[in-house]
C-alpha distance (Angstrom), angle and dihedral (degrees) to the residues before:
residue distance angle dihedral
X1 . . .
X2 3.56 . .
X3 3.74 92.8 .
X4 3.57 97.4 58.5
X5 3.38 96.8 121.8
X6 3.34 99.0 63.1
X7 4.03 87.8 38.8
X8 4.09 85.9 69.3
X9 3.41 94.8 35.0
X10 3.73 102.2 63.7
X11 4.15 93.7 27.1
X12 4.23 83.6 64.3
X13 3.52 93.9 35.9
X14 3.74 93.0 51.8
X15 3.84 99.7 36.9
X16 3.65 92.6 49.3
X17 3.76 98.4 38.6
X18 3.94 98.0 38.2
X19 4.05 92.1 75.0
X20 3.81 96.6 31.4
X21 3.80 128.7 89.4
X22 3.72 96.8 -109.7
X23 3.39 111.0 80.5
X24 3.90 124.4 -97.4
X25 3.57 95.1 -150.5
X26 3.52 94.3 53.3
X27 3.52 95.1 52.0
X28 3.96 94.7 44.2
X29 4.08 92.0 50.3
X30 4.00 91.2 46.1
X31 3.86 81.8 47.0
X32 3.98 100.6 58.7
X33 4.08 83.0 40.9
X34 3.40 91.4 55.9
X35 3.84 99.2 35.3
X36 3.66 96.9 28.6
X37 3.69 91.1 -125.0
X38 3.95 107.2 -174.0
X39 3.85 111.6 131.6
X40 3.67 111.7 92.7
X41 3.67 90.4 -9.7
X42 4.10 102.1 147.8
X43 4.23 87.8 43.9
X44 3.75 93.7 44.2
X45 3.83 96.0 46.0
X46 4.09 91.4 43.6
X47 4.06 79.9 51.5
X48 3.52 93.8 56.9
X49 3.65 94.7 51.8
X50 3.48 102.4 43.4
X51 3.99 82.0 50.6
X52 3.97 88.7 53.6
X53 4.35 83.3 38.4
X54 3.82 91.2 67.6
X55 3.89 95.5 34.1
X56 3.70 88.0 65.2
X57 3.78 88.5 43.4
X58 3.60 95.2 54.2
X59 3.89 99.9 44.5
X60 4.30 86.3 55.1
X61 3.75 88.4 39.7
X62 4.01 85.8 126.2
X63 3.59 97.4 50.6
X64 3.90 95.5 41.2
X65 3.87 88.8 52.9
X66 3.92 91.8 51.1
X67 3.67 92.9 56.2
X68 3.64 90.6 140.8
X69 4.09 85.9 61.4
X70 3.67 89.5 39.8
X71 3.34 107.7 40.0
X72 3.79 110.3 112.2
X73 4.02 77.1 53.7
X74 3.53 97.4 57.4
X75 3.90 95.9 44.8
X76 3.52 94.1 50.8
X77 3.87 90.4 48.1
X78 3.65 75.8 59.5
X79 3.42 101.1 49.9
X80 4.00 94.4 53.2
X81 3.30 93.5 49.0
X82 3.83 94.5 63.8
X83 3.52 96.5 77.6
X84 3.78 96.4 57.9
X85 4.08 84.3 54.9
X86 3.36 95.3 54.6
X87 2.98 108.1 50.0
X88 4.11 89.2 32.5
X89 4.09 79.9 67.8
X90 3.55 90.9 55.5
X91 3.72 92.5 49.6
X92 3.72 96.0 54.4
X93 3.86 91.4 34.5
X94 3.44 99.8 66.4
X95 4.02 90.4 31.6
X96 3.71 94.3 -113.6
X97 4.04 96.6 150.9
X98 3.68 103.7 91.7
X99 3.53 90.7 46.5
X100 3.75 88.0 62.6
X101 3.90 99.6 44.9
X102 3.82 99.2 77.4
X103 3.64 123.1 114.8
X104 3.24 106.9 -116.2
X105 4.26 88.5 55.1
X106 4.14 85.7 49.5
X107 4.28 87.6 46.1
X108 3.65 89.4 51.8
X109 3.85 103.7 38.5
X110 3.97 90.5 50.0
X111 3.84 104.0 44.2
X112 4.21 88.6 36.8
X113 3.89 97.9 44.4
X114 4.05 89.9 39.3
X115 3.94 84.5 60.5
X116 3.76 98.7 50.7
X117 3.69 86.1 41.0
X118 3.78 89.5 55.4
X119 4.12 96.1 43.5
X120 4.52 89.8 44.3
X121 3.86 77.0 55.8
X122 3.85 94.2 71.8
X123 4.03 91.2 52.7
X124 4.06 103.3 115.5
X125 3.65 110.2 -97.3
X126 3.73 123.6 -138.6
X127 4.01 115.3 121.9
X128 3.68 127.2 87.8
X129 3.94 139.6 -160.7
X130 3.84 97.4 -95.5
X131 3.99 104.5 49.0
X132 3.77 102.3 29.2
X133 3.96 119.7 33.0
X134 3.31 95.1 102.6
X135 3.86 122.6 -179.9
X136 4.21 82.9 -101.6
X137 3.44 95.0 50.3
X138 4.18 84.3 45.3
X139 4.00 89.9 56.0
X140 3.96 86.1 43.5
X141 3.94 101.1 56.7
X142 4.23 87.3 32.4
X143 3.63 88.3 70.2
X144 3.75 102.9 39.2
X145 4.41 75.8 58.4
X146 3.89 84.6 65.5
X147 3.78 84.3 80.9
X148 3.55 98.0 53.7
X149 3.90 85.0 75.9
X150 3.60 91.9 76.7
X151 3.61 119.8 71.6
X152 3.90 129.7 -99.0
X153 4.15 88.2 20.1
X154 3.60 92.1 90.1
X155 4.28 121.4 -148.9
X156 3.68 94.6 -126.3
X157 4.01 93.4 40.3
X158 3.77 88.5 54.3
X159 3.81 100.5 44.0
X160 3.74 83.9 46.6
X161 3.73 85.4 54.6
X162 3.71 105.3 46.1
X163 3.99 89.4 41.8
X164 3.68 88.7 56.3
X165 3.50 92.5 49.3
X166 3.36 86.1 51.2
X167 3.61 84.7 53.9
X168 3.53 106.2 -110.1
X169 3.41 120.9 157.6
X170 4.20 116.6 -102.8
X171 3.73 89.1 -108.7
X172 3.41 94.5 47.7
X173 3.75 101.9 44.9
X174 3.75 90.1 58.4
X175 4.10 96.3 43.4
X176 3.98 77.6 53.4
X177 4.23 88.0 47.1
X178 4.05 94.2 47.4
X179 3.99 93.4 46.2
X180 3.73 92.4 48.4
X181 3.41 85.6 48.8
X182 3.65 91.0 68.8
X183 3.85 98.6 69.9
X184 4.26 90.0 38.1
X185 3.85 84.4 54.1
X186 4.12 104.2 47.2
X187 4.13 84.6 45.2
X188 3.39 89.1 51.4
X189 3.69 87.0 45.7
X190 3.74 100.5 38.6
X191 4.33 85.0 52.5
X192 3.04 97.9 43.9
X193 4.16 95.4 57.6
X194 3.51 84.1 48.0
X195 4.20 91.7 63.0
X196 3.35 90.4 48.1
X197 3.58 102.2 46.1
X198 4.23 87.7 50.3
X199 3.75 86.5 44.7
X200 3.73 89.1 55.6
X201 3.85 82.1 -134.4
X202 4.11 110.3 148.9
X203 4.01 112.0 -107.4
X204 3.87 99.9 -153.3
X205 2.94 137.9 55.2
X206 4.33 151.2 138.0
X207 4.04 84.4 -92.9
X208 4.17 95.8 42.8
X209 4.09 87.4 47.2
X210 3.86 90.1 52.1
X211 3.51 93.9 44.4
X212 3.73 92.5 52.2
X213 4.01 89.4 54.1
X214 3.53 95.7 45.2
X215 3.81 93.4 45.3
X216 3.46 90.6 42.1
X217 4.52 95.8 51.3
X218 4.12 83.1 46.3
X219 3.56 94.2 49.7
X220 3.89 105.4 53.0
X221 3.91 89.8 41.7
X222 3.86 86.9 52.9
X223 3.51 93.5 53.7
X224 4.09 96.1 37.1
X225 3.50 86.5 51.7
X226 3.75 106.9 41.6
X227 3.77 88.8 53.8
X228 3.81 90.2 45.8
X229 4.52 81.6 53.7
X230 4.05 92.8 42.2
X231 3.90 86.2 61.5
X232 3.57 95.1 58.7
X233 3.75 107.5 16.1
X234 4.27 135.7 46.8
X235 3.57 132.3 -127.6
X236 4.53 92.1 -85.4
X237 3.51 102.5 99.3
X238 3.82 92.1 47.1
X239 3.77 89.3 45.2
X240 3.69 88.4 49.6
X241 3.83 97.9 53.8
X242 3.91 89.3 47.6
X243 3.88 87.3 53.2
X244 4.03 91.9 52.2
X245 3.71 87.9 44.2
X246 3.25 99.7 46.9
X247 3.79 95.0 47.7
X248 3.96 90.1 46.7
X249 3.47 84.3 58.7
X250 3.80 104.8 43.9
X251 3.65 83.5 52.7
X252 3.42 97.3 57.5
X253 3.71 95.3 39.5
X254 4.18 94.4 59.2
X255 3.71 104.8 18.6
């Protein structure tokens, strides 16, 4: 128990982060930089996301069990998620990660992608999950996810994005966000196990459990509560965190 700090830490970080705008990988990496979070990093991390994993499950528990109803939904959920595993193989393949996690990458990524965010925001707004995902509109916001693999861009900020420039309605863009995080999440998941189990590492334990509560509690408020915001509010105050954050950073990164 002796790492609980860090336990919390990163199970708030990622459940609040995972659904938002701003990047959840950004904020975890700047996190064990800042914290020097090493110990049980990889098992912790996975935690967190599985935690986030069944959050999203659980808040689209009706529409998961009507899959029958739902199912052209669900398949082209699929569909626009392969993209991001494709080329997320690559990625890993050719051991391009750490190359990506450097602050000046994570500076950039946030304040740029928090900009174009801000300006797909202004696109008119009047189509919705039910009538107009279409399988083209599927392939469309799947490879605007491709960014999400680097750093700072954020996967839900950038589906957010292309769906609003596809002129989805704020809602609606992140509904689309939190269901295709369901795919990015088990992958995530389903890799992650798979590093462990070839690391010999252990992949449970009293800190893992906790994290996957923690993550899990943050998580569904997140996305209760952002859609709650998104019916009332736009995209600015996100857009103007990211640009603070992503100054902060740049700052630190060349001065």
């Amino acid at each position: 128990m002796e790492n609980i700090f860090e336990v919390l830490i990163i199970s708030i970080v990622q459940g609040i982060t995972e659904f938002l705008p701003v990047s959840s990988s950004a904020h975890l990496n700047l996190l064990s930089n800042l914290f020097g979070f090493r110990e049980e990093e990889l098992l912790i991390n996975i935690s967190a996301h599985v935690g986030s994993l069944f959050a999203v499950i659980f808040f689209f528990k009706k529409e998961i069990i009507s899959f029958g109803k739902n199912q052209k939904l669900f398949l082209r959920i699929i569909l626009a998620s392969l993209p991001l595993f494709l080329f997320g193989y690559l990625i890993i393949n050719y051991n391009l990660v750490p190359g990506l996690r450097t602050y000046k990458i994570i500076g950039w990524t946030t304040l740029i992608f928090g900009i174009i965010l801000y300006l797909a925001d202004k696109f008119k707004a009047n189509k919705n999950i039910e009538k107009n995902f279409t399988t083209k509109n599927a392939v469309i916001i799947g490879f605007f996810q491709i960014l999400a693999l680097i750093p700072g861009v954020s996967r839900s900020g950038i589906i957010m994005t292309g769906a609003r420039v596809l002129n989805f309605k704020r809602e609606e863009a992140a509904k689309i966000s939190f269901l295709m995080s369901i795919p990015a999440l088990a992958g995530t998941g389903v890799f992650g196990l798979y590093a462990l189990i070839i690391q010999d590492s252990p992949i449970l334990n009293i800190n893992s459990i906790i994290t996957v509560i923690s993550s899990f509690v943050f998580s569904y408020l997140s996305i209760k509560y952002f859609l709650i915001y998104l019916k009332n509010f736009n995209f600015n105050l996100i857009v103007g965190y990211r640009t603070v954050l992503g100054l902060a950073i740049l700052c630190f990164a060349y001065l």
